[in-house]
C-alpha positions as CSV (number, residue, x, y, z in Angstrom):
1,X,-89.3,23.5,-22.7
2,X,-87.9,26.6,-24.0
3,X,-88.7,28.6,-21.5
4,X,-86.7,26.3,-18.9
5,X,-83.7,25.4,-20.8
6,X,-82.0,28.4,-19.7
7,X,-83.0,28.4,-16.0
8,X,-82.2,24.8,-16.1
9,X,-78.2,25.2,-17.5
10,X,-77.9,27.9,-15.1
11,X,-78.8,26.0,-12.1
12,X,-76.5,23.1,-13.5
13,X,-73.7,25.7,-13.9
14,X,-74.1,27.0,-10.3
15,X,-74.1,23.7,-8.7
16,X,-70.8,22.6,-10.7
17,X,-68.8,25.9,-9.3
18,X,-70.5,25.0,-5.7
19,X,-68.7,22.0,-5.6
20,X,-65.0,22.9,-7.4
21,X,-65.2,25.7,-4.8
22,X,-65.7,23.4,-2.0
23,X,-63.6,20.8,-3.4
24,X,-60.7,23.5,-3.5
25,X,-61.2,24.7,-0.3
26,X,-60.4,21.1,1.3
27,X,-57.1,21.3,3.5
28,X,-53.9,19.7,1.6
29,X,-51.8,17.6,3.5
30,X,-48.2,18.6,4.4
31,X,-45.8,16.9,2.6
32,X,-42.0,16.2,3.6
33,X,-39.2,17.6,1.9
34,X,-37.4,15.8,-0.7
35,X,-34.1,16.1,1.2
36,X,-34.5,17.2,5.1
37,X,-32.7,20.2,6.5
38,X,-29.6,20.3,8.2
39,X,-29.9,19.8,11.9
40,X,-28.1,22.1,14.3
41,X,-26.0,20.1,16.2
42,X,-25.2,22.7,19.1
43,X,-27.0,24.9,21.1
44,X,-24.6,28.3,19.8
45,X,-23.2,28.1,16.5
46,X,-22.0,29.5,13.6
47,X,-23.2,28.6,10.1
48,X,-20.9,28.5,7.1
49,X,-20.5,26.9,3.7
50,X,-17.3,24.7,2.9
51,X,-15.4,23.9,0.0
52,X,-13.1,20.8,0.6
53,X,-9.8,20.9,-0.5
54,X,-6.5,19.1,-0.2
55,X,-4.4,19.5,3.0
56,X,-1.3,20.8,0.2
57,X,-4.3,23.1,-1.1
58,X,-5.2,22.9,-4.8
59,X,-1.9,23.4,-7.3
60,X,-2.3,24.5,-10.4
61,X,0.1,23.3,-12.4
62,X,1.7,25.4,-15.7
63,X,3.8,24.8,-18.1
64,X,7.5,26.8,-18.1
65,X,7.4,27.3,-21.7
66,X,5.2,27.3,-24.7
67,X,5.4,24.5,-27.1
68,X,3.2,21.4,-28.4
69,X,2.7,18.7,-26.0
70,X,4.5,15.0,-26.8
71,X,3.5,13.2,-24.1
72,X,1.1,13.0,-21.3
73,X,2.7,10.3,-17.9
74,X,-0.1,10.9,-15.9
75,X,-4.1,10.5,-15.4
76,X,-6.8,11.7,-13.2
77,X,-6.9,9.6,-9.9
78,X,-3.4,8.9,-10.2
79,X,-0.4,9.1,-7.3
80,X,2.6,10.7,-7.8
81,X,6.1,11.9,-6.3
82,X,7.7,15.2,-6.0
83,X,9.4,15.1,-9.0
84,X,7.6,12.1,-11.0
85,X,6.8,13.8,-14.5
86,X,3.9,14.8,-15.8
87,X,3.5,15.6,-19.5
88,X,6.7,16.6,-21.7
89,X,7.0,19.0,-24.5
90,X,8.1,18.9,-28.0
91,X,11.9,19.3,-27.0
92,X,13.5,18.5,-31.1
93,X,14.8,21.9,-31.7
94,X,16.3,22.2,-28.1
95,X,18.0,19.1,-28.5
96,X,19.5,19.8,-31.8
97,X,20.7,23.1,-30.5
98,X,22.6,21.4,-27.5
99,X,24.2,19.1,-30.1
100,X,25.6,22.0,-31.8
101,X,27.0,24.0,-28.4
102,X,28.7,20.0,-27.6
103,X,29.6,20.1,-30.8
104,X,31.6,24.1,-30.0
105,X,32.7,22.9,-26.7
106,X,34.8,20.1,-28.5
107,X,36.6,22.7,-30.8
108,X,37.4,24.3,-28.1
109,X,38.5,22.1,-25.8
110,X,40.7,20.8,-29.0
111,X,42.3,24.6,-29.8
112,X,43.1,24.8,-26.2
113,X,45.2,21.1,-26.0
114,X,46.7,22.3,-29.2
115,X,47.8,25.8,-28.0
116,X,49.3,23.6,-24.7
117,X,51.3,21.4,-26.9
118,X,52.7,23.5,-28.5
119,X,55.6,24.1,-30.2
120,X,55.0,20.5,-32.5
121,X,58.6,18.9,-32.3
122,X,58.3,18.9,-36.4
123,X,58.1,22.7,-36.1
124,X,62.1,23.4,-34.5
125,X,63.9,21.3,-37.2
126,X,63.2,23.9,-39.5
127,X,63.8,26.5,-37.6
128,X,66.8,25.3,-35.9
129,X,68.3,25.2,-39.6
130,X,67.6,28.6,-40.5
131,X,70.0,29.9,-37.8
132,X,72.6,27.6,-38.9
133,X,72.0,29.1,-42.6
134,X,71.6,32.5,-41.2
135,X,74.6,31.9,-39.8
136,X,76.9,30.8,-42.4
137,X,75.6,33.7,-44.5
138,X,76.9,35.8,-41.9
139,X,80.0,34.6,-41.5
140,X,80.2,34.4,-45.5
141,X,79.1,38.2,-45.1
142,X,82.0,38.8,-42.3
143,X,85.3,37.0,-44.0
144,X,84.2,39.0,-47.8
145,X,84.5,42.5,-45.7
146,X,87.6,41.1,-44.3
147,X,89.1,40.6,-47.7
148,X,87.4,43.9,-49.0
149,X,89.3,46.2,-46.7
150,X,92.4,44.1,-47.5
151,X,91.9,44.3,-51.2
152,X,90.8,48.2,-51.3
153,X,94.4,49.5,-50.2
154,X,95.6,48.1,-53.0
155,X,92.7,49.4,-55.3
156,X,91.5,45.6,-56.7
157,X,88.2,47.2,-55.4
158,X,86.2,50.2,-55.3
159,X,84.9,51.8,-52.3
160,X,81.1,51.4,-53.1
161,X,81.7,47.4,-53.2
162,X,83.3,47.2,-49.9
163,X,80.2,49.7,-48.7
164,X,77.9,47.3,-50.2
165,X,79.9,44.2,-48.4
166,X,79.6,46.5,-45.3
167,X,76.0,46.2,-45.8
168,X,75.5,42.7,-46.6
169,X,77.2,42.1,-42.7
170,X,74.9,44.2,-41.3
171,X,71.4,42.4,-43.4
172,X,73.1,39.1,-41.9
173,X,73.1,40.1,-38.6
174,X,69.1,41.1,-39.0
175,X,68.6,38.0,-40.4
176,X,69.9,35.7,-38.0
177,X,68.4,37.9,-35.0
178,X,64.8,37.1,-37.2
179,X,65.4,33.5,-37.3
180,X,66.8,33.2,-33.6
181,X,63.9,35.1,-32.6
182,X,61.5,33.1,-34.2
183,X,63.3,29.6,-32.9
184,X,63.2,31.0,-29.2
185,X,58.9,32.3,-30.0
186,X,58.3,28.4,-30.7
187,X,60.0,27.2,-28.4
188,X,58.3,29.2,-25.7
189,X,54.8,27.7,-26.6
190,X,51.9,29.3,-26.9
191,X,50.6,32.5,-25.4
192,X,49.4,32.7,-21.3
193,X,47.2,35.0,-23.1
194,X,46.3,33.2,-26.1
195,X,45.7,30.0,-23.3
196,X,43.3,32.6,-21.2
197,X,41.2,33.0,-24.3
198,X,41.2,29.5,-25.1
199,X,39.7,29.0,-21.4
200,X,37.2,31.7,-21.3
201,X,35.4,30.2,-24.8
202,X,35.2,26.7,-23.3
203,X,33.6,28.5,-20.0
204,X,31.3,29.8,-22.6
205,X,30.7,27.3,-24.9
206,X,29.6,25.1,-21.0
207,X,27.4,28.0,-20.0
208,X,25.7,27.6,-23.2
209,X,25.3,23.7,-22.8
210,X,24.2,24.1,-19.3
211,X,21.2,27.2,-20.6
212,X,20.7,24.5,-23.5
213,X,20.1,21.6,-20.9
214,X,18.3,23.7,-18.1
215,X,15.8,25.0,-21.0
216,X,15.5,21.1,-22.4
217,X,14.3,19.7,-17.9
218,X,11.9,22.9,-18.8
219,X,10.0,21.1,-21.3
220,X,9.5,18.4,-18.3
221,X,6.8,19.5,-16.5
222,X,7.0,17.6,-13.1
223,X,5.1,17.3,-9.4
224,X,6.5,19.5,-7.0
225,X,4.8,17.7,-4.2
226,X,3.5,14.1,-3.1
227,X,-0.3,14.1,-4.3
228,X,-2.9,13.0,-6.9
229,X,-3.7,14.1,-10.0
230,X,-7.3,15.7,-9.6
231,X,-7.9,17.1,-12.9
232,X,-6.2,17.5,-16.4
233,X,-6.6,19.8,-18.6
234,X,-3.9,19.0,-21.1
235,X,-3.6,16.2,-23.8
236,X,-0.9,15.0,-26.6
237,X,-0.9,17.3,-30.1
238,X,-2.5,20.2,-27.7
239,X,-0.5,23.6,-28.1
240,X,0.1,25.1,-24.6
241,X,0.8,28.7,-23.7
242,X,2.4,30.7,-20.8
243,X,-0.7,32.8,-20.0
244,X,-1.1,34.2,-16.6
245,X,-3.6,32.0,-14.8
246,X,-3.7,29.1,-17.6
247,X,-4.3,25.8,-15.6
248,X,-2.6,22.5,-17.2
249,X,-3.3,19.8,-14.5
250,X,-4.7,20.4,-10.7
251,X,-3.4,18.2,-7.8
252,X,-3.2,18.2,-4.5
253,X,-2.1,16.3,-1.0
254,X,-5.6,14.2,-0.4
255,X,-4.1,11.8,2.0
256,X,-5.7,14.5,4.7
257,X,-8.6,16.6,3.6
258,X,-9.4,20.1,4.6
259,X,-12.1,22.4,4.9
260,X,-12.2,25.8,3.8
261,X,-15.5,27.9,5.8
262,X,-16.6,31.2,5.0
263,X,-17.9,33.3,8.0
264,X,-19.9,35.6,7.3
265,X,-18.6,38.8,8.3
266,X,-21.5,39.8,10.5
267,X,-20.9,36.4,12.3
268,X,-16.9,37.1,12.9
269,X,-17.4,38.8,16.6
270,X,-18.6,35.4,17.6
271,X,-16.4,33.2,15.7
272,X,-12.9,32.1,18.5
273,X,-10.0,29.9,16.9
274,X,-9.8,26.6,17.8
275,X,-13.3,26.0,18.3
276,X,-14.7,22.6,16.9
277,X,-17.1,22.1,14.2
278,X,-19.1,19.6,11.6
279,X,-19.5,19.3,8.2
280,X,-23.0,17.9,6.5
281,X,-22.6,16.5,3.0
282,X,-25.5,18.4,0.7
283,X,-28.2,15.6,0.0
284,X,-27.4,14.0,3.6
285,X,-27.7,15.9,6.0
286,X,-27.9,13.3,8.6
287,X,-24.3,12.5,8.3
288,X,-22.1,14.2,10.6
289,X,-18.1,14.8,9.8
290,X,-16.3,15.9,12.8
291,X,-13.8,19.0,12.2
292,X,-10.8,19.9,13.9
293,X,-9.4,23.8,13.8
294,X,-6.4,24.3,11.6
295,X,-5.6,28.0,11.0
296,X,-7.5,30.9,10.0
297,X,-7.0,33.0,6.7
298,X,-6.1,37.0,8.2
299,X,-7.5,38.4,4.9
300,X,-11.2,39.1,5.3
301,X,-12.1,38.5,1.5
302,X,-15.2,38.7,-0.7
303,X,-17.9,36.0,-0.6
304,X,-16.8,33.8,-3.6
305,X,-18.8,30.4,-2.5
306,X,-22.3,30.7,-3.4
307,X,-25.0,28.5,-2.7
308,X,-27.7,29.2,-4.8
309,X,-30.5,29.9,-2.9
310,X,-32.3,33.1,-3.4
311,X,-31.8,34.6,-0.2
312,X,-28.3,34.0,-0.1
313,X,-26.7,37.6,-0.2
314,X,-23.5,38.1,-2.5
315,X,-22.5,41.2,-1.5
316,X,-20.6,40.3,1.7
317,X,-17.4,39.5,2.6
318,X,-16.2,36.7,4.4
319,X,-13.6,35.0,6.8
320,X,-12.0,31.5,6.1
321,X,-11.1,29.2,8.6
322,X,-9.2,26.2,7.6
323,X,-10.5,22.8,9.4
324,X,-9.3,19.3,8.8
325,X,-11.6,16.5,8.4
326,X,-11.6,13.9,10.7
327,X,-12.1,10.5,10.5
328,X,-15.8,9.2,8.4
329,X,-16.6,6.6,6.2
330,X,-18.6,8.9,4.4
331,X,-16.5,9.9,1.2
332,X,-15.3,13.6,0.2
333,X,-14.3,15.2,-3.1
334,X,-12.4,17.9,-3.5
335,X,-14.0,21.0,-5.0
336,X,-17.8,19.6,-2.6
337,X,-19.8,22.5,-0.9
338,X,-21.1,21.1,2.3
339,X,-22.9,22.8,4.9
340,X,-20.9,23.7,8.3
341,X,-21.7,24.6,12.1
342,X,-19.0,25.7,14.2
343,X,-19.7,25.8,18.2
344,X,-19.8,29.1,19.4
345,X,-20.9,28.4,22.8
């Protein structure tokens, strides 16, 4: 028995690789892909990706200055008008500042209807008495010369007193020209010039309300067309910057979708405008989407689009045509890659 144990596991061993080898040999049946491929629909054509977009295209919305968000008006999914808001800014210190520019508009508003009524009719009074006074004095000053020169010949008086009399005629005089003076200055008003001034700093004080209130409607960020709200990337308490590029909230036109097709460049001698086209959803392929020709994007640019696939090449550039989707019940997102045949016959 020892002498066949070994044979006897060796011919076992043979006979058990006989039949895995025969058993791996056997011809496997073909099985169907999980999702079909896409089925030419036209006997020429030209094969593209697409990227569906809104008829506006996509809009990136920014904000026009930096600042902490206060509130948020809108949601994904949702309609709006040119002009409907969309989230505000923290707008406390603007506010208070355009209180304070009112606030120096008022004064001078105020300085300029006091400078236009002026002289007050309490101010003459006064005046109009200090010429009377100035005058007496003079004519006090006047009649003691008179009797100076009278008294001098017969030497009641010295010569330095009627001098000094003299004088005191003369200081009159310069004194009632001061106080007429200063009756006719108030009763001429104020100053054209003094008015002018008054004007330019209410002109400034508005330009500064208007810079105040033009910077406040900037903290309202608000739609600048008719669309819906396809993304947001912006909630209340969030800090948002002016970087270049920086993406708040996208939106777009949906009402009418579009298409955007690369072409290969190798495929652009055969691509014509106007030619027609359809658009096969990824996973289902057996639903056609009829596309009409829009316009054409003149800038050849790089391949951006990519598939996936491990043949796909990347280092290609590639022309977009722009095609509108025509009317399906089957249903289309914005930012989906379908697959897209354009007749080139």
């Amino acid at each position: 028995m020892k002498q066949l144990f070994l044979p006897l596991v060796a011919l076992g061993m043979m006979v058990f690789a006989t039949i895995h080898v025969v058993k791996g040999n056997q011809p496997q049946d073909k099985l169907a892909p999980p999702i079909p491929p896409t089925r030419n629909p036209f006997r020429a054509s030209i094969a593209g990706t697409g990227i569906v977009e809104p008829a506006s295209e996509n809009i990136f919305i920014g904000s026009h200055l930096p600042g902490v968000v206060e509130e948020v008006f809108v949601k994904v999914g949702k309609k709006v008008k040119a002009g409907d808001k969309l989230f505000r800014l923290d707008d406390r210190q603007l506010k208070a500042e355009l209180n304070s520019r009112q606030a120096t508009r008022t004064g001078a508003l105020a300085t300029l209807d006091k400078l236009r009524h002026q002289p007050r009719p309490e101010e003459l009074p006064p005046l109009v008495a200090k010429v009377r006074e100035a005058e007496a004095m003079l004519s006090n000053a006047r009649d003691l010369v008179s009797r100076s020169e009278k008294l001098i010949r017969t030497g009641a008086i010295g010569e330095e007193e009627l001098i000094g009399r003299r004088n005191g005629v003369l200081s009159s005089e310069a004194q009632i020209a001061r106080v007429r003076s200063e009756l006719a200055l108030a009763q001429a008003g104020a100053w054209k010039y003094d008015i002018e001034i008054a004007l330019a700093n209410i002109a400034l004080a508005q330009a500064n309300i208007e810079q105040t209130q033009t910077e406040v409607s900037r903290l309202i960020v608000t739609a600048p067309i008719d669309g819906t709200i396809l993304q947001m990337n912006v909630r209340k308490g969030e800090y948002v910057g002016i970087p270049p590029g920086a993406t708040l909230i996208i939106m777009g036109d949906i009402s009418v979708e579009h298409i955007r097709v690369d072409i290969d460049e190798n495929d652009i001698a055969r691509f014509r405008e106007g030619i027609p086209g359809k658009a096969f959803p990824r996973g289902s392929p057996e639903k056609e989407i009829p596309l009409t020709f829009v316009r054409i994007e003149y800038y050849v640019t790089p391949k951006k689009s990519l598939t996936g696939s491990n043949t796909e090449r990347v280092d290609t550039r590639v022309l977009q045509a722009i095609y509108r989707v025509g009317d399906t019940k089957t249903p289309l997102f914005v930012g989906q890659q379908v697959d897209v045949a354009l007749n080139s016959e």
